[in-house]
C-alpha positions in Angstrom: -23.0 9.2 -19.3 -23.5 11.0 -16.4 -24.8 9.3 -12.8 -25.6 11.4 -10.1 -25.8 9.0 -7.6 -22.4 7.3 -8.4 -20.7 11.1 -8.1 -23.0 11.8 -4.8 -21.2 8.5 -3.4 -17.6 9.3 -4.3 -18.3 12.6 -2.9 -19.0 11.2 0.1 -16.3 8.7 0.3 -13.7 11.6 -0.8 -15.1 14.7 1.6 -16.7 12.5 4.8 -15.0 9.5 4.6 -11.4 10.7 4.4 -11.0 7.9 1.3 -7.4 8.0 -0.3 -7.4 9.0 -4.5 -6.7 5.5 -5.0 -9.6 4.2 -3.3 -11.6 6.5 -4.9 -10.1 5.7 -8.2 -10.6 1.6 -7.5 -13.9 2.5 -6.5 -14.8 4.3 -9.6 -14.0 1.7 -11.8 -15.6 -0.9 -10.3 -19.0 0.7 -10.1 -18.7 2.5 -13.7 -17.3 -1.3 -15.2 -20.5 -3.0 -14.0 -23.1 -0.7 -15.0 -21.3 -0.4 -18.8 -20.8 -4.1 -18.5 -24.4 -4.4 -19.0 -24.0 -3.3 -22.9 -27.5 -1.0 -22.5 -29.3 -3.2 -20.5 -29.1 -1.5 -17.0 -32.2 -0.9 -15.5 -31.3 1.7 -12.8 -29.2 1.4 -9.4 -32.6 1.2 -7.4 -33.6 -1.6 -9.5 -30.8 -4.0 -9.6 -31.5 -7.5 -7.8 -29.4 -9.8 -5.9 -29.5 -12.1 -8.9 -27.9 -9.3 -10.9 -24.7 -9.2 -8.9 -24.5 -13.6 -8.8 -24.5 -13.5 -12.1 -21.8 -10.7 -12.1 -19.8 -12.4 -9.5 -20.4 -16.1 -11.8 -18.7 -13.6 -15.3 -16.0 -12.7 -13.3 -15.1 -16.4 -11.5 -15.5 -17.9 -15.3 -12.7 -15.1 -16.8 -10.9 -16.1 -13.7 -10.2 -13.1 -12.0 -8.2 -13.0 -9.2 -10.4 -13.4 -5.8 -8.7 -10.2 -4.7 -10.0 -8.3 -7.5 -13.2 -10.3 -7.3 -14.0 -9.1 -3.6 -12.6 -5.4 -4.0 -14.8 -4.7 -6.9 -17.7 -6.1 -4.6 -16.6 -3.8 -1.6 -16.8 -0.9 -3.6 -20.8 -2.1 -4.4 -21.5 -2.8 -0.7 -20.3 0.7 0.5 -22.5 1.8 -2.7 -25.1 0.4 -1.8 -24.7 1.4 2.2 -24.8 4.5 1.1 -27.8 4.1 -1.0 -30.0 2.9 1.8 -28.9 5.1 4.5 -28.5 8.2 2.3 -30.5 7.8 -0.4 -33.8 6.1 1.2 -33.4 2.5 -0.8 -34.9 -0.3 1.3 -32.2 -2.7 1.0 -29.0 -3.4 -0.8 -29.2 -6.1 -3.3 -25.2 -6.9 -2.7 -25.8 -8.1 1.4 -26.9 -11.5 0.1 -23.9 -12.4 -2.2 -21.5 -14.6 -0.9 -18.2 -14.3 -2.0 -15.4 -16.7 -2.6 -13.1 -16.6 0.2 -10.2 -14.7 -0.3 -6.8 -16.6 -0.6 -4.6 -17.1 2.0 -1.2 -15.8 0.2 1.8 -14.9 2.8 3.6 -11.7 1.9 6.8 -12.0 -0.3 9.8 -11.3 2.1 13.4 -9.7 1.7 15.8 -11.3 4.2 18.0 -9.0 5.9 21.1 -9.8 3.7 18.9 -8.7 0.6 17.4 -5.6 2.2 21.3 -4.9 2.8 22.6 -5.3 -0.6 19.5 -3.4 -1.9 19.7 -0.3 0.4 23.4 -0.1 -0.6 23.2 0.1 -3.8 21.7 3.7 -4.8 25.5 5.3 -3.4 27.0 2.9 -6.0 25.2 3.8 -9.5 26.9 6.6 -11.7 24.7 10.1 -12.1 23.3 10.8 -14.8 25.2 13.9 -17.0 21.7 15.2 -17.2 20.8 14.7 -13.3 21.3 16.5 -10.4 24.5 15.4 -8.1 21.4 14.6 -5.1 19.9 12.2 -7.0 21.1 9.3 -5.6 21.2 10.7 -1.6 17.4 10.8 -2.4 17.1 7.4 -4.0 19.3 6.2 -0.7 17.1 8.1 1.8 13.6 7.0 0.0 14.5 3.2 0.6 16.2 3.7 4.0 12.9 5.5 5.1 10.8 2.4 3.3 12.1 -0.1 5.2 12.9 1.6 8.5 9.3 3.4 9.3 7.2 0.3 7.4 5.6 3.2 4.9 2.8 2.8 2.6 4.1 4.6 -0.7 1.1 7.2 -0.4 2.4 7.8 2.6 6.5 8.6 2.2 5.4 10.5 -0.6 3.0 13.0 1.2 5.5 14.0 3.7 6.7 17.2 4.4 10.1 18.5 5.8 7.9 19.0 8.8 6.6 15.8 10.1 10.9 15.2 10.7 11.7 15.2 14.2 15.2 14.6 14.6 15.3 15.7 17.8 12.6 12.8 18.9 13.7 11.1 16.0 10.3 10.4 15.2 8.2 11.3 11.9 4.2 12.1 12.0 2.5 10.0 9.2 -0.5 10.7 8.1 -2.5 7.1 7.2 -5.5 5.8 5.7 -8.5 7.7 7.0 -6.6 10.8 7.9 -5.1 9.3 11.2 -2.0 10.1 12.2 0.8 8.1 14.2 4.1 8.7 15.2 6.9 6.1 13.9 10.4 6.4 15.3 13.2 6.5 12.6 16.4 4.4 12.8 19.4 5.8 12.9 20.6 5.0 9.2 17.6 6.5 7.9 18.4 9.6 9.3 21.9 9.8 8.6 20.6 9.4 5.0 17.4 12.0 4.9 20.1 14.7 6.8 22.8 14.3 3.7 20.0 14.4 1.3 18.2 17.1 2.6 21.7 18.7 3.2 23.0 17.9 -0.8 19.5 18.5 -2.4 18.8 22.0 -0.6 15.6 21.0 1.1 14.5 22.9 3.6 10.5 23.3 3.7 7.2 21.4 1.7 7.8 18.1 -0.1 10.8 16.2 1.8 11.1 13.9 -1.6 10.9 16.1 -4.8 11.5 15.3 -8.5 14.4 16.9 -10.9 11.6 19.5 -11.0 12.0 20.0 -7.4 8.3 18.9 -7.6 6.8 16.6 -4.7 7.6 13.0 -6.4 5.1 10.7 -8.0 4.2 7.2 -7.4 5.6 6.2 -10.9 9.2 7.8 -9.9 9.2 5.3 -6.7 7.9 2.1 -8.6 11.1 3.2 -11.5 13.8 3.8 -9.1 12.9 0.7 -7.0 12.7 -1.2 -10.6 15.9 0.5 -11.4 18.2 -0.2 -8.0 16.4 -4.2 -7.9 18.1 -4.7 -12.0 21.4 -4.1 -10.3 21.1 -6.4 -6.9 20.9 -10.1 -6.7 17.4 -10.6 -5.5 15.9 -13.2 -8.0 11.8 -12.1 -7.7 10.2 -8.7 -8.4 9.7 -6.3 -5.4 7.2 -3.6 -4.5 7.6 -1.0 -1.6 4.8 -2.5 -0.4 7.1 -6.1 -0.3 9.7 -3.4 1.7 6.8 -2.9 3.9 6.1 -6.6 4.7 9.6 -7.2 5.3 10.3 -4.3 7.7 7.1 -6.1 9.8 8.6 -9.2 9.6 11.8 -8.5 10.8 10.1 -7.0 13.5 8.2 -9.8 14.8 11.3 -12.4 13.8 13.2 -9.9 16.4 10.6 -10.5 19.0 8.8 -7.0 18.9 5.1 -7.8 19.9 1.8 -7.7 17.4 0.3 -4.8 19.1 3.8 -2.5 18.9 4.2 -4.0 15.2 0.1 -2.8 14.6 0.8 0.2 15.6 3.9 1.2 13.5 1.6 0.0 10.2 -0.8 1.8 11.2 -3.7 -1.0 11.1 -6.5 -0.6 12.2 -7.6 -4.1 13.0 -5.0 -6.5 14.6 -6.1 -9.2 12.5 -4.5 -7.3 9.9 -1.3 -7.7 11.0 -1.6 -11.3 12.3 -0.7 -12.3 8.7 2.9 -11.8 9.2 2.9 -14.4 12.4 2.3 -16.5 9.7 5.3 -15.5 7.4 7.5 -15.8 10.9 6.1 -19.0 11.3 6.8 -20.3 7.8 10.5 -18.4 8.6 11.0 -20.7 11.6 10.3 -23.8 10.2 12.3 -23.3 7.4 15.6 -22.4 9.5 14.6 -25.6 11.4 14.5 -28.2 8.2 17.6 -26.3 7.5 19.7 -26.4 10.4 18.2 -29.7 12.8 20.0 -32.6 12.3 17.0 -34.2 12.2 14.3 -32.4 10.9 14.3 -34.9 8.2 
């Protein structure tokens, strides 16, 4: 069934608003799931009422989504919707009215730096494969190094290019949600691992992190390896490179580096943003408190 209003909107979001594939994607299938939610009963876009999206919002408390899902699937109808009206000459969006369950407060899952240790060592440990090339591992090693010394979102360490390297600076250009660039510098180790990659592997222009293929890597090939190195380490919960992410801003802050500096290196765009991991540092300090104090209890 084809919309045209739906594809004028993703347009948008793709071509004017810089939107990443995955937002896109997310956005997709939450407009596309309500309207073939409605089982043939959908009256138009232009003709859907407030009362239409509280009783969408009630079906999808009472399966017991997630409020996370709950609230992204409504951001992607109130950017619809903006659109609508200021592109598309509706009077008014039928979503502006709907109030939302809050979201949960949940503090990000954090390595501590003993387990980032054991984890970033362990890709120079592992046997090759007979049927993989000798670099695999160097790239493995240099992927997580980079992870946790630059804060990366995995869109982001898997769009770069030999280019954005400075090793002179020691610096690396990102390029960020919205198309915005920053500058991050790169630690030492994380060098010393992209050089002896880059050196072993033979890469010397486009992708910096290719496949077997020699093909710019995928997000599945990260999420694997990551699964992969994690089976062999110690670390008792499940891990992301998001959660690499979270820990590299926590350590940050537990080290005394200030919110702005920390905003920055993310690449944030609204400080409240990053305040979440004040919390974690919080919740870090009073932990090592009850722990150590000889009477914290």
């Amino acid at each position: 069934m084809s919309d045209d209003l739906v594809s004028d909107f993703l347009h948008f979001m793709e071509i004017e608003r810089s939107a990443s594939p995955r937002t896109i994607t997310n956005y997709r299938a939450a407009i596309i799931g309500y309207r073939d939610s409605r089982e043939g009963d959908f009256p138009g876009w232009r003709d859907l009422t407030a009362d239409d999206f509280r009783a969408w919002l009630f079906q999808m408390m009472k399966a017991d989504l997630a409020r996370s899902t709950i609230r992204l699937r409504f951001a992607a109808m109130r950017s619809f919707y903006k659109f609508l009206v200021h592109r598309r000459g509706l009077a008014n969006s039928p979503v502006a009215d709907v109030q939302l369950p809050k979201p949960e407060k949940k503090l990000p899952v954090v390595l501590s730096i003993a387990q980032i240790d054991e984890l970033l060592s362990i890709p120079l440990t592992v046997e090759v494969a007979k049927n993989s090339p000798a670099w695999l591992p160097l790239r493995d090693a240099a992927i997580l190094e980079l992870f946790y010394s630059c804060g990366l979102r995995i869109s982001e360490l898997r769009s770069l290019d030999v280019k954005d390297i400075d090793f002179i600076s020691e610096n690396l250009r990102v390029v960020g949600k919205g198309s915005k660039e920053r500058m991050i510098p790169i630690g030492q180790p994380a060098i010393n691992a992209i050089q002896r990659y880059q050196r072993e592997a033979a890469i010397t222009n486009g992708p910096l992190f290719v496949s077997k293929r020699r093909t710019r890597i995928t997000q599945q090939a990260v999420d694997q390896l990551l699964k992969k190195y994690l089976k062999l380490s110690s670390i008792p919960f499940d891990i992301s490179p998001h959660k690499l992410r979270h820990s590299f801003a926590t350590h940050m802050l537990d080290a005394g580096a200030d919110l702005r500096s920390v905003q920055s290196l993310l690449g944030h765009s609204s400080l409240s943003t990053t305040q979440i991991y004040t919390h974690v540092t919080k919740e870090r300090l009073r932990s090592a408190y009850d722990d150590a104090h000889p009477r914290a209890k």
